[in-house]
VEXKOLLO-418221 format. One line per 5 residues: number of its first residue (from 1); their letters; for each residue x, y, z of N, C-alpha, C, O, CB. Coordinates in steps of 0.2 Angstrom, whole numbers, plus 5000, padded with zeros to 4 digits. Glycine has a CB too. Layout:
VEXKOLLO-418221
NUM> a> X Y Z X Y Z X Y Z X Y Z X Y Z | ... $
***
This chain:
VEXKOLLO-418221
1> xxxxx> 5004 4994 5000 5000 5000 5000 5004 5006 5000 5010 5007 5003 4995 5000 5006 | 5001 5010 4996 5004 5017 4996 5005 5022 5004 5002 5020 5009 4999 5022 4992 | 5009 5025 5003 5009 5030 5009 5003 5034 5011 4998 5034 5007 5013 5036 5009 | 5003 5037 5016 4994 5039 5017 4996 5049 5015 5001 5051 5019 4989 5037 5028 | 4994 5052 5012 4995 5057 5012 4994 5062 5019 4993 5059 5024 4991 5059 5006 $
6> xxxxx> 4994 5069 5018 4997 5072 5021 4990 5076 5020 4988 5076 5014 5004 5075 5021 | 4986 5078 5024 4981 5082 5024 4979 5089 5025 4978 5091 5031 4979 5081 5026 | 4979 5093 5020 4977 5100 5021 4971 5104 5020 4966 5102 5016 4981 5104 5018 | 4970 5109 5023 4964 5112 5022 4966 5119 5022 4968 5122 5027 4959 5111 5026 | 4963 5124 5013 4964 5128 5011 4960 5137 5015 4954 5139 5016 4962 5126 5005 $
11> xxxxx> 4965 5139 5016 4959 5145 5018 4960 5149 5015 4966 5149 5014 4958 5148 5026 | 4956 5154 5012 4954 5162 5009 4951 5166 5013 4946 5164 5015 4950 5164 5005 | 4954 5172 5015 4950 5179 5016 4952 5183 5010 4957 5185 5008 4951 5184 5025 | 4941 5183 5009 4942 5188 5002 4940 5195 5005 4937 5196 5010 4936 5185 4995 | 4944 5200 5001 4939 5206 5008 4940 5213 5003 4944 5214 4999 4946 5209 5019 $
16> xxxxx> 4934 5216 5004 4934 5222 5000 4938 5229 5001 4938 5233 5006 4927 5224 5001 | 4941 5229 4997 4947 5236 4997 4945 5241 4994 4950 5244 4991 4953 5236 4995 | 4937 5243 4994 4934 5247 4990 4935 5255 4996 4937 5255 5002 4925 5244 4988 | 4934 5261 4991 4935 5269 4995 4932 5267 5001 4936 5270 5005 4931 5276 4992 | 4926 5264 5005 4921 5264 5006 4925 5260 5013 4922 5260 5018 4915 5262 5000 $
21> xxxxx> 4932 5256 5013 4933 5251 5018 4938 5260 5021 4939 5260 5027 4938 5241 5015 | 4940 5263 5019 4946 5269 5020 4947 5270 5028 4942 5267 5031 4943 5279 5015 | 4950 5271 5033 4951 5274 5039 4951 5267 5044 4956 5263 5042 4946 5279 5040 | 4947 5266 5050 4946 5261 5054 4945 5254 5052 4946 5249 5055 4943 5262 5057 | 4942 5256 5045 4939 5249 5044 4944 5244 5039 4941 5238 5039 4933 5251 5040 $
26> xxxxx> 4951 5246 5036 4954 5245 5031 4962 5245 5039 4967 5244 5038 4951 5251 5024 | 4959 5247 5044 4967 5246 5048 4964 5239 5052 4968 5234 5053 4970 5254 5054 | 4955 5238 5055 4955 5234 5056 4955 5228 5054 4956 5223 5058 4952 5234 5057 | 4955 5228 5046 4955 5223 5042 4965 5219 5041 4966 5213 5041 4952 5227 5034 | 4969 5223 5042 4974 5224 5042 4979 5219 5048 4985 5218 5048 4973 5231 5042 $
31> xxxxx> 4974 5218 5052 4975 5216 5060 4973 5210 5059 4975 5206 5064 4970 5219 5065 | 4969 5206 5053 4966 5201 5053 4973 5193 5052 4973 5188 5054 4960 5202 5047 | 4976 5196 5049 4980 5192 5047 4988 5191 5052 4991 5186 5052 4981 5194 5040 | 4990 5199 5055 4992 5195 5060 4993 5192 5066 4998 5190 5069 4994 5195 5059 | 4985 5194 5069 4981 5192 5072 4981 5183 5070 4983 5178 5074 4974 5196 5071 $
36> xxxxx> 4980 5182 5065 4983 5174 5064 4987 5171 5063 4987 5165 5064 4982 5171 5060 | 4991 5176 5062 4998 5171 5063 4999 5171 5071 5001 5165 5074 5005 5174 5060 | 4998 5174 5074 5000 5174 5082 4995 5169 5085 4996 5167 5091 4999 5182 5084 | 4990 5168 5082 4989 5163 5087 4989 5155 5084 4987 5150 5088 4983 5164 5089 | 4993 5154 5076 4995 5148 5075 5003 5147 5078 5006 5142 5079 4995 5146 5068 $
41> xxxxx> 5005 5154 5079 5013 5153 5082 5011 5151 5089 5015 5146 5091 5020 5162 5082 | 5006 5151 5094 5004 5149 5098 5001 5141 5097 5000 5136 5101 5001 5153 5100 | 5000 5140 5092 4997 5131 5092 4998 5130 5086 4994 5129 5081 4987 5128 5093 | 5007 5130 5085 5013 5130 5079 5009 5121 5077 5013 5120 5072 5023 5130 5084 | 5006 5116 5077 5006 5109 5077 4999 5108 5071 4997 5103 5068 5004 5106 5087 $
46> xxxxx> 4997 5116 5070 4990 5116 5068 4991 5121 5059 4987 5121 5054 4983 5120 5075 | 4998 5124 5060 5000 5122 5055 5005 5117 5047 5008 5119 5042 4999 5124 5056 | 5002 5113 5051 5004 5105 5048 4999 5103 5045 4999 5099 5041 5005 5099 5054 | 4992 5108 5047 4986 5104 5043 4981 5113 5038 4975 5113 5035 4979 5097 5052 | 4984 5118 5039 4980 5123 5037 4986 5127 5031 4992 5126 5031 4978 5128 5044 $
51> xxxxx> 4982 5130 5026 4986 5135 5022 4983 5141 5021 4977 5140 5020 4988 5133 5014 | 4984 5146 5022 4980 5154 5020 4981 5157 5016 4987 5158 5014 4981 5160 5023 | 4977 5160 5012 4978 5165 5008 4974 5172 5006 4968 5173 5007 4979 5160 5002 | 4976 5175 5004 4974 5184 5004 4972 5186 4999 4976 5186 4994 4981 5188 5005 | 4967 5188 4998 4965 5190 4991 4959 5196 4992 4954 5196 4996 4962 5184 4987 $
56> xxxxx> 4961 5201 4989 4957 5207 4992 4953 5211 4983 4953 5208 4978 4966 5214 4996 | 4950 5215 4984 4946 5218 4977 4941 5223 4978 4937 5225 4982 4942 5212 4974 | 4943 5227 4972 4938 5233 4972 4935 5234 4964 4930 5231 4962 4943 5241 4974 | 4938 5238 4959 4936 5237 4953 4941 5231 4948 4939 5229 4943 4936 5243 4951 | 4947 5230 4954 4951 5225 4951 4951 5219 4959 4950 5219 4965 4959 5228 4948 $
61> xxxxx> 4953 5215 4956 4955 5210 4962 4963 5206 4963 4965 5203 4958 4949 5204 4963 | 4966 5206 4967 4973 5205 4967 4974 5199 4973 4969 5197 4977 4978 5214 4970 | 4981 5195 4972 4981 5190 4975 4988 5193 4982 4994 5193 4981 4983 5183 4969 | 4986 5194 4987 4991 5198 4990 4995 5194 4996 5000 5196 4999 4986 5205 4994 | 4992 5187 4996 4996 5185 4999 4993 5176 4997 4988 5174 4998 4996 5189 5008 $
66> xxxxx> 4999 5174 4993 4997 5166 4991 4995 5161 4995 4996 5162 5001 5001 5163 4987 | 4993 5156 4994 4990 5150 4998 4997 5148 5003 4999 5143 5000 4987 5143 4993 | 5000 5149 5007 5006 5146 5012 5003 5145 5020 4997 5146 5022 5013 5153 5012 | 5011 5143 5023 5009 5141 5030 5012 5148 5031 5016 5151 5028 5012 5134 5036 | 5007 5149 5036 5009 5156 5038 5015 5156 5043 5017 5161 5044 5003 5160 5040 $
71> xxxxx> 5017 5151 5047 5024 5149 5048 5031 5151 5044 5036 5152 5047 5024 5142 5048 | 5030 5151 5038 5034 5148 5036 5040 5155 5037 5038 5160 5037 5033 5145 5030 | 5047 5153 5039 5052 5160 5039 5052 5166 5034 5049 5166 5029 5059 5158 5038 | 5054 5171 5037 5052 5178 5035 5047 5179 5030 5049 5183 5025 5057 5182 5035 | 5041 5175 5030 5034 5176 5028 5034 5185 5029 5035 5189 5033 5029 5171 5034 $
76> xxxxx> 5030 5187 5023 5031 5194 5022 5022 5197 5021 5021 5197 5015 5036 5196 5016 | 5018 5198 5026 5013 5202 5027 5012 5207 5025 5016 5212 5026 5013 5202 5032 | 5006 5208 5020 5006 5213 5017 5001 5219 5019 4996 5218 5022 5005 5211 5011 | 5003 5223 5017 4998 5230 5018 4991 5231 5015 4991 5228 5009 5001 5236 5016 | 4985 5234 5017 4979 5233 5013 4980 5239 5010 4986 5241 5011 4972 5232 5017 $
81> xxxxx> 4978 5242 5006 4978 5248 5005 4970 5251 5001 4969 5248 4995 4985 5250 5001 | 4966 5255 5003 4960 5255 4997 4958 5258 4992 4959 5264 4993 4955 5256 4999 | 4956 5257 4988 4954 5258 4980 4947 5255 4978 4944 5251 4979 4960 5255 4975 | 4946 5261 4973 4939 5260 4969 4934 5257 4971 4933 5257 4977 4941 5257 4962 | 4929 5253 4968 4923 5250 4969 4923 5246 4973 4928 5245 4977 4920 5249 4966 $
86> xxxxx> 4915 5241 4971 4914 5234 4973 4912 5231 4969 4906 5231 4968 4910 5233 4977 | 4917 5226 4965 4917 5221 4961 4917 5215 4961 4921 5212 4958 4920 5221 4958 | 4910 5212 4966 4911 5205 4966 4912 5201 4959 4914 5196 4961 4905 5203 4970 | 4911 5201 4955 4913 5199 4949 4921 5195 4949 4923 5189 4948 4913 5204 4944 | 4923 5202 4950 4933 5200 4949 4935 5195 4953 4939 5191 4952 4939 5206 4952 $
91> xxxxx> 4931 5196 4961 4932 5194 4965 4931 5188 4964 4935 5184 4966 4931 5197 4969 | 4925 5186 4960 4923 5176 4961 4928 5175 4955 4931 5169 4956 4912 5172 4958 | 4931 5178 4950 4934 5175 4945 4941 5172 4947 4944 5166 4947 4934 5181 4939 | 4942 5179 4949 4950 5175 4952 4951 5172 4957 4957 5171 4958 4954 5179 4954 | 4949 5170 4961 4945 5166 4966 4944 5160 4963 4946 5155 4966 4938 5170 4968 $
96> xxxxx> 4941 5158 4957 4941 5152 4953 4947 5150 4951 4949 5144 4951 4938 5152 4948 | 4951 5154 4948 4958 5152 4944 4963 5150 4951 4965 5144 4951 4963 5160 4940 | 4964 5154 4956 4969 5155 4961 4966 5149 4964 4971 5146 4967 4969 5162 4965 | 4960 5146 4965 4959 5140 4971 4961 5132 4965 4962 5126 4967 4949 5141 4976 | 4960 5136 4958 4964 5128 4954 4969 5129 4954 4971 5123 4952 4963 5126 4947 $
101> xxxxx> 4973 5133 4955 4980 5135 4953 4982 5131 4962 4987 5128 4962 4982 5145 4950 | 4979 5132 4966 4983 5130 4973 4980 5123 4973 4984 5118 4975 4982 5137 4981 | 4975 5123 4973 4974 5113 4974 4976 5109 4970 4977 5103 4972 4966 5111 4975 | 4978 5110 4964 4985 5107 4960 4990 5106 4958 4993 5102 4954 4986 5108 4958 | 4992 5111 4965 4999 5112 4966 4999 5108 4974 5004 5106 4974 5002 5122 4965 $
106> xxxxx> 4996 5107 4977 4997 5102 4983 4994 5096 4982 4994 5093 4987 4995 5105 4988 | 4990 5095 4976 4989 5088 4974 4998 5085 4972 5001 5079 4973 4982 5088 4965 | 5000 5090 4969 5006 5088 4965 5011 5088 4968 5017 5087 4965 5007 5091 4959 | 5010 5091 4977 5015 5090 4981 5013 5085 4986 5014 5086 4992 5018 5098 4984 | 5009 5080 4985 5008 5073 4988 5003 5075 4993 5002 5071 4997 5016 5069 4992 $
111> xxxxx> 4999 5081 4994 4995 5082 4998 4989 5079 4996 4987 5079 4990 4995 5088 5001 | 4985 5078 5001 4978 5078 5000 4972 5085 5003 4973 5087 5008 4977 5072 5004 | 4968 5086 4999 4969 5093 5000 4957 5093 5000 4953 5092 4995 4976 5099 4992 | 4957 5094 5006 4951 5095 5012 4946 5100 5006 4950 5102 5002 4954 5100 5021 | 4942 5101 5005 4936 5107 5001 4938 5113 5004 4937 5114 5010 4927 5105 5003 $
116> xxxxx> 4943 5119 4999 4943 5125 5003 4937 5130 5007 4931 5130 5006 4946 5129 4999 | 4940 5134 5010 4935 5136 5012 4937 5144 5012 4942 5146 5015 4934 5132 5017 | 4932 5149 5009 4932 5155 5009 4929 5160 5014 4924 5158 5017 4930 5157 5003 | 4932 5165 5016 4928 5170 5020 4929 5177 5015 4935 5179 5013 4930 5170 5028 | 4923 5179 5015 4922 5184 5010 4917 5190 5012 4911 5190 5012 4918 5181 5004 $
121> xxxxx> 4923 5195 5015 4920 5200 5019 4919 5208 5015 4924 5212 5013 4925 5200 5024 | 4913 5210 5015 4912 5215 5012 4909 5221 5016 4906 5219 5021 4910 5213 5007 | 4909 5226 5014 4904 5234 5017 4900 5236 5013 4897 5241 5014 4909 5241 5020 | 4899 5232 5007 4893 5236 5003 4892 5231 4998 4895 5225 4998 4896 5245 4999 | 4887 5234 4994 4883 5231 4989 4888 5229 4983 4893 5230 4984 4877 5237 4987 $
126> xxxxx> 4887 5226 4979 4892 5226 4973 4889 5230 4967 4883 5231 4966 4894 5217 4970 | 4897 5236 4965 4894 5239 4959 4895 5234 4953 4893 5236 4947 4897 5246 4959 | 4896 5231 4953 4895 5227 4946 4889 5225 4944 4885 5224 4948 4898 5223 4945 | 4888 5222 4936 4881 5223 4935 4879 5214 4938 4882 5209 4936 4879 5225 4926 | 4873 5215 4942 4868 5209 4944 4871 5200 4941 4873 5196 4945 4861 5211 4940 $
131> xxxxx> 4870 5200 4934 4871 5195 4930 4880 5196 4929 4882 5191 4926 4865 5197 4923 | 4882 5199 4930 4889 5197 4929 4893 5193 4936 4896 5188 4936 4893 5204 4928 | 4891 5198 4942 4893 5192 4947 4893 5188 4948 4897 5184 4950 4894 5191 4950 | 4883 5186 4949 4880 5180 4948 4883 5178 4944 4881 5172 4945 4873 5180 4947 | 4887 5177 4938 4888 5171 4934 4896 5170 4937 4898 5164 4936 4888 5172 4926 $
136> xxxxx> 4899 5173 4938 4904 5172 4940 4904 5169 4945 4908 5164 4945 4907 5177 4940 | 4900 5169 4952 4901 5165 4956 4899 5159 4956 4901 5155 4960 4900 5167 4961 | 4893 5157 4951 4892 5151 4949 4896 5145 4946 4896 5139 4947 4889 5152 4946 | 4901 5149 4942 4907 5147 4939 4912 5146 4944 4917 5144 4942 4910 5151 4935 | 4911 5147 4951 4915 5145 4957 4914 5140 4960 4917 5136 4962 4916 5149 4961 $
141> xxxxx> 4906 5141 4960 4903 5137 4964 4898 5129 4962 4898 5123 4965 4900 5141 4968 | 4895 5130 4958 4893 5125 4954 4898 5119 4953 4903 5120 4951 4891 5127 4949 | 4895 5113 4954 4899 5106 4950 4892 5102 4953 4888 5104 4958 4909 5102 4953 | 4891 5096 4948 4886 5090 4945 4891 5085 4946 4896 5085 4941 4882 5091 4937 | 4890 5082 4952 4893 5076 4951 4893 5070 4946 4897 5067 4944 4891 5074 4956 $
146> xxxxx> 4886 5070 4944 4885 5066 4940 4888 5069 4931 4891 5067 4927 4879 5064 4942 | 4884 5074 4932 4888 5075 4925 4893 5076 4923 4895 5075 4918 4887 5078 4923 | 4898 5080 4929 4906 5082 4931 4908 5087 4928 4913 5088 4926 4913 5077 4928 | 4901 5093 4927 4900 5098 4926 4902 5103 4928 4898 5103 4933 4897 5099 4928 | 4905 5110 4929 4906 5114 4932 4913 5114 4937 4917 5111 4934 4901 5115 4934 $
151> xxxxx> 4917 5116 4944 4922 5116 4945 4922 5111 4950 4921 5114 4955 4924 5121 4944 | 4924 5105 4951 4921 5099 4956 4929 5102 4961 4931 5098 4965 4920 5088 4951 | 4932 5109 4962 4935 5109 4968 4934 5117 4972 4938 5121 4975 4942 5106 4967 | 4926 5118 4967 4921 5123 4974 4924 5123 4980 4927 5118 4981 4914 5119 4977 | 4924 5128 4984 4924 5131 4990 4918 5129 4993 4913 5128 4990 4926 5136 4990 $
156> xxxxx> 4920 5129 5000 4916 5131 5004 4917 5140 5004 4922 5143 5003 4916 5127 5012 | 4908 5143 5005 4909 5150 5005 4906 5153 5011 4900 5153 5012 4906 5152 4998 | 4910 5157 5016 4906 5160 5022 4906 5169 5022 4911 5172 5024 4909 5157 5030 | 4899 5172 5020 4900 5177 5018 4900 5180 5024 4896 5179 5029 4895 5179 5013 | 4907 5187 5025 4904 5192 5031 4903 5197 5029 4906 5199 5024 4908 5193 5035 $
161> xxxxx> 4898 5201 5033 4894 5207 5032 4897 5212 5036 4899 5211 5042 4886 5206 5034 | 4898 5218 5034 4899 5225 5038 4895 5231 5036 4894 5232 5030 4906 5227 5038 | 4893 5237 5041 4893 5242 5037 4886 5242 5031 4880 5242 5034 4900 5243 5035 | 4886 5243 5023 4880 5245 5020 4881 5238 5016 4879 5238 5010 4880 5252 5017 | 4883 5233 5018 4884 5226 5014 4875 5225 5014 4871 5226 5019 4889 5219 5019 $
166> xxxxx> 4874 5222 5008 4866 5219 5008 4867 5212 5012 4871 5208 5011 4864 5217 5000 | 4863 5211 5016 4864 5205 5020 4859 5200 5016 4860 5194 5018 4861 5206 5027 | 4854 5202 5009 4851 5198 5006 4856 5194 4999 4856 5188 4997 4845 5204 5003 | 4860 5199 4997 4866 5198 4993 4869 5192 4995 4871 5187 4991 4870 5203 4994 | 4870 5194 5002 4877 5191 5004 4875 5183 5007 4878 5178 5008 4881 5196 5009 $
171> xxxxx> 4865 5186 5010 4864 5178 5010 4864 5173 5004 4865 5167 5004 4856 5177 5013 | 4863 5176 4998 4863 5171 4993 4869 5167 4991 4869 5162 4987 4860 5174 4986 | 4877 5170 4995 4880 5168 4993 4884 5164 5000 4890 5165 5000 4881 5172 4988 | 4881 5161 5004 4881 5156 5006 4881 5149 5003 4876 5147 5000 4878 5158 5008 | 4888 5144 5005 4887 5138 4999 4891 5134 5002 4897 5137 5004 4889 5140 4991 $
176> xxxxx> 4891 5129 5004 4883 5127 5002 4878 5129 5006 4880 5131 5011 4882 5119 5003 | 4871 5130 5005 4867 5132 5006 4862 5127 5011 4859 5130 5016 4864 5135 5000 | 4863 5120 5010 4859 5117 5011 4862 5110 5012 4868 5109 5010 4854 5117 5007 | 4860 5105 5015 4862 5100 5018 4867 5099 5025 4866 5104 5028 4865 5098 5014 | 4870 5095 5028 4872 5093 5032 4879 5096 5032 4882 5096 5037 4872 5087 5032 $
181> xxxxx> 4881 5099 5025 4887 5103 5028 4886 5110 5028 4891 5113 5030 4893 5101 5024 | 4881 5114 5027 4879 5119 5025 4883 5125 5029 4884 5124 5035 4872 5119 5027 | 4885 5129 5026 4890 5135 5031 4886 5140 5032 4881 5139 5030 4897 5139 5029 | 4887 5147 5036 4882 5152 5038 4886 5157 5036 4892 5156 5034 4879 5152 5046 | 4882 5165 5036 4885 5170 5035 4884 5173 5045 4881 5171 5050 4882 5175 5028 $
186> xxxxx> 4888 5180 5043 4889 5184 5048 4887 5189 5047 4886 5190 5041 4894 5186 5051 | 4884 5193 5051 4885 5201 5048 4884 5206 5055 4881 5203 5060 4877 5203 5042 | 4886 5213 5057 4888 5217 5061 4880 5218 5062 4876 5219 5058 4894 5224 5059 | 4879 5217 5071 4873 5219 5073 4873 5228 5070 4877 5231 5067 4872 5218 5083 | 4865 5230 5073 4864 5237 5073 4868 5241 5077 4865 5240 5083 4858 5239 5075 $
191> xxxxx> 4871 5243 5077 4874 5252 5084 4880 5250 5085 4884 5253 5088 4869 5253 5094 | 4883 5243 5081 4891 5242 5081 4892 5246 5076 4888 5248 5072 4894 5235 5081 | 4901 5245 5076 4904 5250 5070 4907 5245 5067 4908 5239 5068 4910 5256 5072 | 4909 5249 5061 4912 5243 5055 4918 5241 5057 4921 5238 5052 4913 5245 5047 | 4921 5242 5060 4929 5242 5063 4927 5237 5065 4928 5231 5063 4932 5248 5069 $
196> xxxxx> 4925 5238 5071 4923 5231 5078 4921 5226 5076 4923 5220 5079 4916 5231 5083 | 4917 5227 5071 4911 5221 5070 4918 5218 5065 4917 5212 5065 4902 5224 5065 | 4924 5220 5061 4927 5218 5058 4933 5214 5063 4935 5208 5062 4930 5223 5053 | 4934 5216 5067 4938 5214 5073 4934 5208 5075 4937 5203 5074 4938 5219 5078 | 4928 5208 5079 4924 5202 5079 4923 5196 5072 4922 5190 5073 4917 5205 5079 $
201> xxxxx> 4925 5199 5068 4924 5192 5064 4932 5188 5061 4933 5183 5058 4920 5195 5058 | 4936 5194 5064 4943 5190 5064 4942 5185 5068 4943 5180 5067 4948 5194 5067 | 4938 5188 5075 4940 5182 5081 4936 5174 5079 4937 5169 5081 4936 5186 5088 | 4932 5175 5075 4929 5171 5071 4931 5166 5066 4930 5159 5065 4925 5175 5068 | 4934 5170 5063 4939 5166 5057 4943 5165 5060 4943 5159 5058 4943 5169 5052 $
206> xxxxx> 4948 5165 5065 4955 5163 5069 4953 5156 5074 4956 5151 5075 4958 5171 5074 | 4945 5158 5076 4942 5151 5081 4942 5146 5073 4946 5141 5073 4931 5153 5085 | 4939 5147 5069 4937 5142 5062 4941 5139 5060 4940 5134 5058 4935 5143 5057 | 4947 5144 5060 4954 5140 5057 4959 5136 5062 4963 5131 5060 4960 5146 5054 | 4956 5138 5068 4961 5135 5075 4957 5127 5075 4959 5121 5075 4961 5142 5085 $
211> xxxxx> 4950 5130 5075 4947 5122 5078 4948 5117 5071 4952 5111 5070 4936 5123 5080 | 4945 5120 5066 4946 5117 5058 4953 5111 5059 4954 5105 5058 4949 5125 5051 | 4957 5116 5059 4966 5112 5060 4964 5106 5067 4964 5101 5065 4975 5121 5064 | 4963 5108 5074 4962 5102 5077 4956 5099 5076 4955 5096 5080 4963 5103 5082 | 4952 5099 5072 4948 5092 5069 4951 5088 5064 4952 5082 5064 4941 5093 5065 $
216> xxxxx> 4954 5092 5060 4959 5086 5055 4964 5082 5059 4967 5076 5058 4963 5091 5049 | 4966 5088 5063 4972 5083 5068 4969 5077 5070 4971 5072 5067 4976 5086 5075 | 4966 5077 5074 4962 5071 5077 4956 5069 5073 4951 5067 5075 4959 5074 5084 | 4959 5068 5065 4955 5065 5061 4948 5065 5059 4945 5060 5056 4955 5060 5062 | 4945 5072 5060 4938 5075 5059 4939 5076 5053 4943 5074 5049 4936 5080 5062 $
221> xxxxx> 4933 5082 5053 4931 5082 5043 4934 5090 5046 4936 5092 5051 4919 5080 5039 | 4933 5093 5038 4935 5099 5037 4935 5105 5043 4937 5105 5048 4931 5099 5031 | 4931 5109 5037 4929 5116 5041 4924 5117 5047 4919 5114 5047 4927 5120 5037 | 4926 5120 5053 4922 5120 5060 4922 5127 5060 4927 5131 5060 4926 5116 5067 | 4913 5128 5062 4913 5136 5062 4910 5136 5067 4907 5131 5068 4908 5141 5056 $
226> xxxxx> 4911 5142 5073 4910 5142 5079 4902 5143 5081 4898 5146 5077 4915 5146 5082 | 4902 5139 5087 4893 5139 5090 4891 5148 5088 4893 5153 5090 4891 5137 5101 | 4885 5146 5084 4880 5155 5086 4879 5156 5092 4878 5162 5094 4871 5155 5084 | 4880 5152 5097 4877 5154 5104 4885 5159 5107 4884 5164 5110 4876 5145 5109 | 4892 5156 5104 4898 5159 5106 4900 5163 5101 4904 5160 5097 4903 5155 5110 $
231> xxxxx> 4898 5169 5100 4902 5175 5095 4903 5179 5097 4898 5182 5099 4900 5178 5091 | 4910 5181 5097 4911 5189 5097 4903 5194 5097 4898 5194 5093 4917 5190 5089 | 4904 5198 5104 4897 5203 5102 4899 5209 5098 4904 5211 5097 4894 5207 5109 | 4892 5210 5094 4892 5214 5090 4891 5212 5085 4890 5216 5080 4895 5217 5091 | 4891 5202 5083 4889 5202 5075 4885 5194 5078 4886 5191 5083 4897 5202 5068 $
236> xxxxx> 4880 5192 5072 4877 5187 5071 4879 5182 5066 4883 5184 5062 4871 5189 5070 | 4876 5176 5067 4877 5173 5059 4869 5169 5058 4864 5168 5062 4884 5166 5059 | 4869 5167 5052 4862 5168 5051 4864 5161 5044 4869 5162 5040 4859 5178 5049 | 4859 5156 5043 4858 5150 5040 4856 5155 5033 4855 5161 5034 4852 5142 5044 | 4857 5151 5027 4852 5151 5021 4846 5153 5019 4843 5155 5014 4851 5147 5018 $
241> xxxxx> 4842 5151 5026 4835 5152 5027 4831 5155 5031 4825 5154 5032 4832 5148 5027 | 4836 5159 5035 4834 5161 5039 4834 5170 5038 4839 5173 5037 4835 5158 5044 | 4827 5172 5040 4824 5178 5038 4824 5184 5046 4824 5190 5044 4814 5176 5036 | 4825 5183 5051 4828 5187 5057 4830 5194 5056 4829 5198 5059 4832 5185 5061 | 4837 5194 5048 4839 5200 5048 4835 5205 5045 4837 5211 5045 4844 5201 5046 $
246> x> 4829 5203 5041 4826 5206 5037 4823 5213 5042 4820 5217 5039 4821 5202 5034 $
***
């Protein structure tokens, strides 16, 4: 018998660098990453089973920091900086290339490699036109098993909300939406600030990546998103079908 591979699980934070993130909200953002390294340099064992990667967007979308352990020696942390619109479009496109281009490249470095999993944090509406992003994220997310249809190495997608983000938007693009593995979105209560509420959902992502890494260790399944019951205050998360933020 063969060797048993080595198992990883991909992470993305996709995050909006539109005018609209400019001041607290764009330094909070800034905090998120290394805020994570600091607490895998604390549970150094859990990156043996996790990779991150950085991908930011406004009227364009850029890859600011590639799929790595964030361990690794003088790892170089980049700056956010904000520009132009909200183009969820760019953002699912490259987002499709960049997550075949990295699970390819660790199929072909003997890994075995877990369903990625995106977090996709925005403050506003997308100016791009309706039918353009919608297809674009379809093209991310869609695959037919049976037919072998579309892109069979989909992400998982967990949309976070700040500030003037449509929470209707951003529920549709929750994915999977349904079944037993179903992920949830977030979004910043009323009377919190977009800063906080971004800070809060660091603490979010850093619990998902920390627990994620020890389920795989101890031979669990993928991605672990923390109880609704324990969240950072000041934000919610809310299923596919559920209507409370309305």
């Amino acid at each position: 018998m063969g060797e048993e591979k080595a198992k990883l699980l991909p992470f993305y934070l996709v995050i909006d660098v539109s005018w609209s993130m400019d001041g607290p909200s764009i330094d909070a953002a800034n905090d998120i990453v290394p805020s994570l390294l600091e607490a895998l340099e604390q549970n150094p064992i859990l990156s043996d089973k996790v990779r991150f990667g950085l991908v930011d967007f406004s009227d364009d979308a850029r890859v600011q920091l590639p799929l790595c352990d964030l361990l690794e020696p003088n790892l170089f942390v980049p700056t956010l900086s904000t520009r132009g619109g909200t183009s969820y479009g760019v953002a699912f496109r490259l987002l499709r290339k960049q997550v075949e281009l990295d699970v390819m490249q660790l199929k072909a470095d003997n890994y075995s490699v877990h369903r990625p999993v995106v977090f996709f944090l925005s403050d506003g509406a997308p100016t791009d036109e309706e039918h353009d992003w919608r297809s674009a994220f379809a093209e991310l997310t869609q695959y037919d098993r049976q037919s072998k249809v579309g892109f069979p190495m989909y992400p998982n997608v967990i949309p976070f909300g700040v500030d003037n983000a449509d929470p209707v938007i951003l529920q549709s693009l929750i994915h999977p939406a349904t079944g037993n593995k179903q992920m949830r979105m977030f979004l910043m209560d009323k009377g919190n600030t977009p800063a906080e509420a971004i800070k809060a959902m660091a603490e979010i992502l850093i619990s998902s990546v920390l627990s994620s890494g020890m389920s795989m260790a101890n031979g669990g399944p993928g991605v672990v998103l923390p109880d609704p019951g324990q969240l950072p205050a000041g934000v919610s998360s809310f299923t596919a079908d559920d209507e409370d933020f309305l």
